[in-house]
C-alpha positions as CSV (number, residue, x, y, z in Angstrom):
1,X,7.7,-17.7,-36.6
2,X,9.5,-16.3,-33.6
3,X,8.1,-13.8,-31.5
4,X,9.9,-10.0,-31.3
5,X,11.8,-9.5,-28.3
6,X,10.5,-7.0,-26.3
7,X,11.9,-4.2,-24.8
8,X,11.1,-3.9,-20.7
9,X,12.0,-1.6,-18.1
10,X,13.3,-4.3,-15.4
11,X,14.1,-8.2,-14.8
12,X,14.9,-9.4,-11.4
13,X,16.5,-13.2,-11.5
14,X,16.5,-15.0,-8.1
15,X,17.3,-18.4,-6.6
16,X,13.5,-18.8,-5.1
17,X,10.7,-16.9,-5.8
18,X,7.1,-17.2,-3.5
19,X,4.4,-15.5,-5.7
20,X,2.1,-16.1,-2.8
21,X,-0.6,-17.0,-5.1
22,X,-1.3,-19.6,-5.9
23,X,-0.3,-20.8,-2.7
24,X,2.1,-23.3,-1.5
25,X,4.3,-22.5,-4.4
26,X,8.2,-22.4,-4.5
27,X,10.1,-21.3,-7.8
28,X,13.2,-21.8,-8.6
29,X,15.7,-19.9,-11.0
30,X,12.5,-17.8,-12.3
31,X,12.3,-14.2,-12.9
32,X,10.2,-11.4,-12.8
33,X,9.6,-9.2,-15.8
34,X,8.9,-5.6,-14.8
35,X,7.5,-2.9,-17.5
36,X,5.7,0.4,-16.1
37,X,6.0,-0.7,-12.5
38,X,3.8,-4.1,-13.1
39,X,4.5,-7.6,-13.3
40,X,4.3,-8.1,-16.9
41,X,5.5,-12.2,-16.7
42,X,6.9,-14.8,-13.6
43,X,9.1,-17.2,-15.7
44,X,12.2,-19.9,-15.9
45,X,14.7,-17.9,-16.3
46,X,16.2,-20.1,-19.3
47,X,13.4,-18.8,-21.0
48,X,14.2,-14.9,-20.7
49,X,17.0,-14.2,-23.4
50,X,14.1,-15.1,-26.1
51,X,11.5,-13.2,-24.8
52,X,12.7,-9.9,-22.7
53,X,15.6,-6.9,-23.4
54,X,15.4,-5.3,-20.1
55,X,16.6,-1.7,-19.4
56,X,18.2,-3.0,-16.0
57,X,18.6,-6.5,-14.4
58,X,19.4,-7.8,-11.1
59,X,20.8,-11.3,-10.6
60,X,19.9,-12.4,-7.3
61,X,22.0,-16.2,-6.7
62,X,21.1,-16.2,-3.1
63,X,17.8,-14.5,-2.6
64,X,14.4,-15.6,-2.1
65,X,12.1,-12.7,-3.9
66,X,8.5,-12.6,-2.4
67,X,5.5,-9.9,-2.3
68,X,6.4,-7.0,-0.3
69,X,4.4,-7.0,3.1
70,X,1.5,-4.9,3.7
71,X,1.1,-4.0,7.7
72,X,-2.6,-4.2,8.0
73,X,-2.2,-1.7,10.7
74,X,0.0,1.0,12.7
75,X,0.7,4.2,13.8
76,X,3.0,5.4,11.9
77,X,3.6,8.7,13.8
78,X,3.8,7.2,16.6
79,X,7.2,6.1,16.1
80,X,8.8,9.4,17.8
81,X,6.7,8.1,20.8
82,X,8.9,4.7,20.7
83,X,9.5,3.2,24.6
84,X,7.7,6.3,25.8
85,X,6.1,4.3,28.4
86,X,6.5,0.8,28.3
87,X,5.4,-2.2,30.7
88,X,2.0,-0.6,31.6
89,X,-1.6,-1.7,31.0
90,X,-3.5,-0.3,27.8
91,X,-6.3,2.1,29.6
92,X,-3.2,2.9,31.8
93,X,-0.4,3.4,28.9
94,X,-3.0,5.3,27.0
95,X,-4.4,7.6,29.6
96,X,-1.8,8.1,31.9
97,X,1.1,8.4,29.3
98,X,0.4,8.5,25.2
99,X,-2.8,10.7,25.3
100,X,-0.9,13.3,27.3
101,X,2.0,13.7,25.3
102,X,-0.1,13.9,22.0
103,X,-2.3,17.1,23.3
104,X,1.3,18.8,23.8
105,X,2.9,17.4,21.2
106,X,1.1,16.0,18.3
107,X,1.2,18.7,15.1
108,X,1.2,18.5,11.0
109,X,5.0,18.7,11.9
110,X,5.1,15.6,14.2
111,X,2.8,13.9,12.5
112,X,4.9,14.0,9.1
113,X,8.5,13.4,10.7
114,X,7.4,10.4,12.6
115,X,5.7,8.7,9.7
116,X,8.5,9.6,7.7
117,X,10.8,7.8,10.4
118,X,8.2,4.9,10.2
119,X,8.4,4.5,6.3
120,X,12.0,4.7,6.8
121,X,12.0,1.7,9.1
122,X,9.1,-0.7,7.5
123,X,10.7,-0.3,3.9
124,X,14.1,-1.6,5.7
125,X,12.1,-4.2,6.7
126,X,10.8,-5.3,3.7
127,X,7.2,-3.0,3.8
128,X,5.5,-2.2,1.0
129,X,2.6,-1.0,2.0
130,X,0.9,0.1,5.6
131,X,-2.8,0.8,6.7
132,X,-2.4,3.7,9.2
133,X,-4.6,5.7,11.7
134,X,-3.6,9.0,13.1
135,X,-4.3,12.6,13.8
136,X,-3.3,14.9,10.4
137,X,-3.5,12.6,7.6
138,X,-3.0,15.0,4.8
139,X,0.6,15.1,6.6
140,X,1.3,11.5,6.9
141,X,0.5,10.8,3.5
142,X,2.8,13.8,2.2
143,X,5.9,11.6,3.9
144,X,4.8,8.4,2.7
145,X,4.9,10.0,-1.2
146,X,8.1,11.5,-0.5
147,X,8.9,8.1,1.0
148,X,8.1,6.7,-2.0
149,X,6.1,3.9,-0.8
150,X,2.3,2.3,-0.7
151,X,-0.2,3.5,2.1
152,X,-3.7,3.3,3.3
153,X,-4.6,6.1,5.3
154,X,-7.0,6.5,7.6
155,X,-9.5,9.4,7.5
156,X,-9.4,9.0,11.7
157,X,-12.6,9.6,14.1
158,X,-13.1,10.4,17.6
159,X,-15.8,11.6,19.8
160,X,-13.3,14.1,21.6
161,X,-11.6,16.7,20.8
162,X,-7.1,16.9,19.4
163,X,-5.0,19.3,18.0
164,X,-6.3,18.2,15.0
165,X,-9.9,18.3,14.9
166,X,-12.4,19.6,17.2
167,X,-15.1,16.6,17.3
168,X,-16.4,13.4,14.8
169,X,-18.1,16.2,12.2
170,X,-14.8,17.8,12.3
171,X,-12.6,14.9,12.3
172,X,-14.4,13.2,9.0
173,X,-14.6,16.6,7.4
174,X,-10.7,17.0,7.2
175,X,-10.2,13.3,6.5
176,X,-12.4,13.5,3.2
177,X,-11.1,17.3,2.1
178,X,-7.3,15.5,1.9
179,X,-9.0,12.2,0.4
180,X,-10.3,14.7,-2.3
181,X,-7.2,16.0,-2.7
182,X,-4.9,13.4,-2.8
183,X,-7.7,10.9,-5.1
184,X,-5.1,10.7,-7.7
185,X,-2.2,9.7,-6.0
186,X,-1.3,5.7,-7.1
187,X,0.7,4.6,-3.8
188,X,-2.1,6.2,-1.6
189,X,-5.5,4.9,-0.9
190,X,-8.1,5.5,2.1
191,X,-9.9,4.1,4.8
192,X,-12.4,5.2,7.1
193,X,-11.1,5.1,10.5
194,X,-13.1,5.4,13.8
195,X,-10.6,4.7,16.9
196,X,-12.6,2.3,19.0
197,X,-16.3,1.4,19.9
198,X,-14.9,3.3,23.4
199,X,-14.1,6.5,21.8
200,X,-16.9,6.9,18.7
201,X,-20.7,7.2,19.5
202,X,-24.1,6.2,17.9
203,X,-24.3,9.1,16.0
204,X,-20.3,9.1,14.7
205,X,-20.8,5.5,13.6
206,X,-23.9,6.0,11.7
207,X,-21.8,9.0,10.1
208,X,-18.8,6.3,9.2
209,X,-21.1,3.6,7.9
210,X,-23.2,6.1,5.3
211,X,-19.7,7.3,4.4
212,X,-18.3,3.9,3.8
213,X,-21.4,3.1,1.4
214,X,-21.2,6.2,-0.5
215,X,-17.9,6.2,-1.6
216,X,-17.1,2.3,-1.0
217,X,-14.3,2.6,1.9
218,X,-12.9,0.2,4.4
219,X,-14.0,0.3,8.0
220,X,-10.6,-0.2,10.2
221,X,-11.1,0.1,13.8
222,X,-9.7,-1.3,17.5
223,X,-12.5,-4.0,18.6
224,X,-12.2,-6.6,20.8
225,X,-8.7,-5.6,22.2
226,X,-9.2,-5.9,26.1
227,X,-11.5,-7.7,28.4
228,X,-12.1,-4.2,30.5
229,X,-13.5,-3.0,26.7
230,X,-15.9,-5.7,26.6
231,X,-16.7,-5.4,30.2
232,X,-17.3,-1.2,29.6
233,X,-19.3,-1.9,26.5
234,X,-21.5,-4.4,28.4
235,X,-22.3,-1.1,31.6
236,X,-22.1,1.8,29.0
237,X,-24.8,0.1,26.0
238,X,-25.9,-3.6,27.7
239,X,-24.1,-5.2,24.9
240,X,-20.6,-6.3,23.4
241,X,-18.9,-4.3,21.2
242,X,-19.1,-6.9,18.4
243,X,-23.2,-6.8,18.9
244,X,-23.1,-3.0,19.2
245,X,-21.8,-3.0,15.4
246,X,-24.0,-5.5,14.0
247,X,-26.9,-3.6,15.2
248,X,-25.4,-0.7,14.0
249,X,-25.0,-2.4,10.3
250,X,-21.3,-1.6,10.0
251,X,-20.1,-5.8,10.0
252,X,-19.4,-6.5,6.3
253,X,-16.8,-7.0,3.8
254,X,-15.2,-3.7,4.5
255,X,-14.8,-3.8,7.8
256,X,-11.0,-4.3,9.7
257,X,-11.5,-5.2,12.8
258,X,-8.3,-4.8,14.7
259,X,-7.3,-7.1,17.5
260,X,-10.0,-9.2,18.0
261,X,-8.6,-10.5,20.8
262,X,-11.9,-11.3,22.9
263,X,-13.9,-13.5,21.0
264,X,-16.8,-15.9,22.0
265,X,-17.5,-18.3,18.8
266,X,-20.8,-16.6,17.8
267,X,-18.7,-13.6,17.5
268,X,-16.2,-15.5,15.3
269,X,-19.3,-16.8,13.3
270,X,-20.1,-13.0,13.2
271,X,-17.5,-11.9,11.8
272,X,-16.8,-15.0,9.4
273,X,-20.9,-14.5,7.9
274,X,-20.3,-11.2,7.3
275,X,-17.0,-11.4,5.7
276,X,-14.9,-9.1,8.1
277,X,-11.0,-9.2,7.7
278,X,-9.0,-8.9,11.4
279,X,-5.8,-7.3,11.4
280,X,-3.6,-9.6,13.7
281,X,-1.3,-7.5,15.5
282,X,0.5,-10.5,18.0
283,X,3.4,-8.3,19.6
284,X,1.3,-5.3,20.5
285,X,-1.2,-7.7,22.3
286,X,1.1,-9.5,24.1
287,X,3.2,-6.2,25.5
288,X,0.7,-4.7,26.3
289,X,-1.2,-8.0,27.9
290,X,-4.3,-7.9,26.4
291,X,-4.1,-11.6,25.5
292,X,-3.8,-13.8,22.3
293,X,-6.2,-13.7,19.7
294,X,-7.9,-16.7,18.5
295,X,-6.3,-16.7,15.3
296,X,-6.5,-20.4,14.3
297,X,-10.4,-20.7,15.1
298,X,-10.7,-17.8,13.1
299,X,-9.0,-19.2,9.8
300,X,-10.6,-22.1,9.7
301,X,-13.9,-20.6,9.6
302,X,-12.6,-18.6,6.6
303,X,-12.0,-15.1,8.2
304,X,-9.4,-12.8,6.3
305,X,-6.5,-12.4,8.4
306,X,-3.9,-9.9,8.0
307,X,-1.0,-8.6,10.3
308,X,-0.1,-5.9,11.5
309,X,2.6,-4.5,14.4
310,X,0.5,-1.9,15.8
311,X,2.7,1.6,16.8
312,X,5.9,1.6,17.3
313,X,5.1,3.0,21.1
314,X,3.7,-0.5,21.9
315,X,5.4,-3.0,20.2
316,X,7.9,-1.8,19.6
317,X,9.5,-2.5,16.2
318,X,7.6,-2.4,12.5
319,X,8.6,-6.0,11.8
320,X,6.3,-7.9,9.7
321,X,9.3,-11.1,10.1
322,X,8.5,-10.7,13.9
323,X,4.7,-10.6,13.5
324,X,4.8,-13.8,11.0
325,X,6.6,-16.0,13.9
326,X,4.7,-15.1,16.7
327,X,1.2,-15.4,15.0
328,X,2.3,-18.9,13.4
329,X,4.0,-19.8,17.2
330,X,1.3,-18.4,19.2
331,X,-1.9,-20.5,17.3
332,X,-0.3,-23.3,17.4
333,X,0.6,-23.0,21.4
334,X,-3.1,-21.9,21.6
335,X,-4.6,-24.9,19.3
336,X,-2.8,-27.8,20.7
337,X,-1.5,-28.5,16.9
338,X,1.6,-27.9,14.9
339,X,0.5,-27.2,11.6
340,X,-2.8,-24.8,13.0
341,X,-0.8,-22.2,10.9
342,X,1.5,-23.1,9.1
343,X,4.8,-20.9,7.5
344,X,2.7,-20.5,4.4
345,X,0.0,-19.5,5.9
346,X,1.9,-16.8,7.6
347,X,3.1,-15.4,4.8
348,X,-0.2,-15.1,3.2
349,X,-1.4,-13.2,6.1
350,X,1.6,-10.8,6.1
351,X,1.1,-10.0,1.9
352,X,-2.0,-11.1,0.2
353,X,-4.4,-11.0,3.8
354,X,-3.6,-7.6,4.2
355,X,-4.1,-6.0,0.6
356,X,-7.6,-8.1,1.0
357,X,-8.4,-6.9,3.3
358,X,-7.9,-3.2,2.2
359,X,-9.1,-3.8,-1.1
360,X,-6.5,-3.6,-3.1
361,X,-5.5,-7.3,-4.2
362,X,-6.2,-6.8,-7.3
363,X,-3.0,-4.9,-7.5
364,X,-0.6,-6.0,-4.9
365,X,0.1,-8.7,-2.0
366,X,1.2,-11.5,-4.7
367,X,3.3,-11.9,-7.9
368,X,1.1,-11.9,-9.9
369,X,1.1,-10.5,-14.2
370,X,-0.8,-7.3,-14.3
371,X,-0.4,-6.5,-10.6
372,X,2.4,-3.3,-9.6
373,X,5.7,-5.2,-9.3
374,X,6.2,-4.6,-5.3
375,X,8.5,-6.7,-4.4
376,X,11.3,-7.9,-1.7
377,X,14.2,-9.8,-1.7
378,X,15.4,-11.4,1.3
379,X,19.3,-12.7,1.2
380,X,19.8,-16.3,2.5
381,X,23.4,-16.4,2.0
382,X,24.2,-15.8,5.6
383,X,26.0,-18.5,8.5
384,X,22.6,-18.0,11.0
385,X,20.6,-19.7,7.6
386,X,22.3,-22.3,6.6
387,X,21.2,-24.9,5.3
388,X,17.9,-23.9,3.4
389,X,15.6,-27.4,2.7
390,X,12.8,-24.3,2.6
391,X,12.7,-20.8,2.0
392,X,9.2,-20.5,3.3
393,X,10.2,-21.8,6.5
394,X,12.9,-19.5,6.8
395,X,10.9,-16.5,6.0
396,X,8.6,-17.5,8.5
397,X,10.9,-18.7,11.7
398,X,14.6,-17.8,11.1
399,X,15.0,-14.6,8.5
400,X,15.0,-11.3,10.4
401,X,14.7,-7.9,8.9
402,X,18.1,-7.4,8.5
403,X,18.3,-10.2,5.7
404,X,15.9,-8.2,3.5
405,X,18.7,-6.5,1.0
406,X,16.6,-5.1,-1.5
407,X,12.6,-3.8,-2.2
408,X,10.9,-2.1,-4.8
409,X,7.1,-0.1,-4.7
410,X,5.8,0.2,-8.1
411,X,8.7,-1.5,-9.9
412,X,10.8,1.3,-8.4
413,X,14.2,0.4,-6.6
414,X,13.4,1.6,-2.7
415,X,16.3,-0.6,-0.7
416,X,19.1,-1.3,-2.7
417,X,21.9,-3.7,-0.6
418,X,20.1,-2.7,2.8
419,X,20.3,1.1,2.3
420,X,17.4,3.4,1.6
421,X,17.3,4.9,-1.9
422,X,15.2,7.9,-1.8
423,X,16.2,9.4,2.5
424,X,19.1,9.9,4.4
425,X,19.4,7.6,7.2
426,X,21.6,9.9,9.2
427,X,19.2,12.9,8.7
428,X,16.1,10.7,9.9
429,X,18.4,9.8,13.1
430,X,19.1,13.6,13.6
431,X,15.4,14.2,12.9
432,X,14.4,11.8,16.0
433,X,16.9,13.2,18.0
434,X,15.2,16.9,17.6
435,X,11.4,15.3,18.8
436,X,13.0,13.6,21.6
437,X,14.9,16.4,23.2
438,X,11.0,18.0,22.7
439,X,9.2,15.4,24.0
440,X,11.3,13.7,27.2
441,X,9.4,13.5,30.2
């Protein structure tokens, strides 16, 4: 006896699908059966007439359909601070430059309209979901809802004072008043998110580590970024920064360390024992020439990798595509061997890395039944592509963002034939316009 044909909300056909997971895995003519804004079946797509009567299809002939990308970490206001001050050391950049135009500038208002800017340009690009740090996080996530798509936001912590808060009681105080409020929001979760070993103290850190604990948050922090922090960390507390937080307790599963450019190999055991993800962020650290990370060494001891691009003031784009070939180009320049990451392993890094690393796997960074159907599709059908022998490659060393023609958070349409659904681009482009009359030097 035949099974009943059941109704669904969405099916999205495509010439190649990459579920991510299991990896290694190409399909061809599937499709992905949407109900509720989850995966409800990956299939042949010979097999979907008997099975599925969905509300709304989309045929894609020439597409490859893949995860959306979550950036494991950025900025996102910083986007209205975009070629502020570029070509200049980090300490330098930072104290000279960024820092400055923050205390004048940064706001609720600022903090919302660049982030909204930001979403704007990572859903273009084929983001699904970002893991950001910044001052006024109740802000930031009220532009990524009315963005419409996934974020992690950080409940940020210095030991100096902002516009925002007045010091690290103040800072985490804010930070979990707009986690309480906004616990019920599904795109949004939360991560606790001291700045830097260089900007947070004993006392802060012992603060973020019974907070993580309690309520079972991620850790995301710079570490490792620069020599000169290692070399400060080594005068200030007659240890690394790496050492500092082990003797602090905070190295575990939750923790994001974010760089981790400086590495000896006990550190990379380190971080490896204790199951610590890194967020790779490859064009931030070579602009701003704090060196490559050891990315390679770091997989093969088993150490969660996602990527990230950093803000948009020192990279200067939110391009996961760009992220995915330098990070597969730079380990294998650094290791001496070709395949020391491979296009695959790439992509995990830009999709199912990152959601591990946040904890939230179980519902995106593969296509995967039962997990919420955010997806994008990338258009192959284009002269600079041709020939395809495989789409992984391609997604990995020749697509660019602007070959991404369609994404959806939640089973919900966001890009639709490379134009955003839910914002005006031409209002966003007036809005940038406004903060950087304000803002020019």
């Amino acid at each position: 006896m035949s099974r009943p044909v059941q109704a669904v909300d969405l099916l999205i056909e495509a010439r190649w699908i990459v579920p991510v997971e299991p990896s290694g895995l190409v399909l061809e003519n599937h499709a992905v059966v949407v109900d509720q804004g989850r995966i409800v079946e990956l299939l042949p797509q010979s097999e979907v007439a008997d099975r599925f009567a969905p509300r709304s299809r989309n045929c894609l002939e020439q597409h490859v359909l893949l995860p959306g990308f979550v950036n494991l970490h950025t900025h996102a206001a910083m986007t209205l601070l975009r070629g502020l001050a570029d070509d200049r050391p980090l300490m330098q950049w930072l104290q000279d430059h960024v820092w400055p135009a923050e205390a004048q500038h940064v706001s609720a208002s600022f903090v919302h309209d660049g982030t909204l800017l930001a979403c704007a340009e990572m859903l273009r690009g084929g983001i699904t979901c970002f893991n950001d740090m910044y001052f006024f996080p109740g802000a930031a996530a009220e532009a990524v809802l009315a963005a419409g798509m996934r974020a992690a936001i950080g409940l940020i912590a210095v030991d100096f004072p902002s516009n925002y808060a007045a010091d690290a009681d103040d800072y985490l105080a804010k930070g979990l008043a707009v986690r309480d409020q906004l616990l019920d929001e599904p795109l949004l979760s939360f991560c606790l998110a001291p700045h830097a070993p260089y900007t947070v103290g004993e006392r802060s850190f012992a603060q973020v580590l019974t907070l993580a604990e309690q309520i079972e948050l991620p850790v995301h922090l710079h570490l490792h970024e620069t020599a000169q922090e290692i070399e400060d960390s080594l005068q200030r507390f007659g240890r690394r920064p790496i050492e500092r937080l082990r003797r602090l307790g905070l190295l575990g599963p939750g923790l994001i360390a974010v760089h981790a450019v400086h590495l000896d190999a006990h550190e990379m055991e380190l971080l490896a024992e204790h199951g610590c993800s890194v967020a790779h962020c490859p064009s931030s650290n070579l602009k701003l020439a704090s060196g490559i990370a050891p990315i390679s060494r770091l997989s093969d001891r088993g150490v969660n990798i996602g990527l990230g691009t950093d803000g948009a003031a020192s990279n200067n784009r939110l391009d996961l595509f760009q992220e995915m070939r330098l990070a597969a180009l730079l380990a294998k320049a650094q290791s001496g061997r070709a395949d020391a990451i491979d296009a695959h392993r790439a992509l995990h890094m830009a999709t199912l890395g990152g959601a591990r690393a946040l904890g939230l796997d179980a519902g995106i960074g593969s296509i995967v039944a039962g997990k919420f159907a955010d997806l994008c599709a990338v258009n192959l059908a284009d002269v600079a592509l041709a020939p395809c022998y495989d789409p992984v490659s391609h997604l990995t060393y020749a697509v660019g963002r602007e070959h991404v023609s369609d994404v959806w958070v939640a089973g919900r349409r966001r890009v639709e034939n490379r134009q955003l659904v839910e914002n005006n681009e031409t209002g966003l482009i007036k809005l940038a316009l406004l903060w950087q009359n304000k803002i020019r030097p």
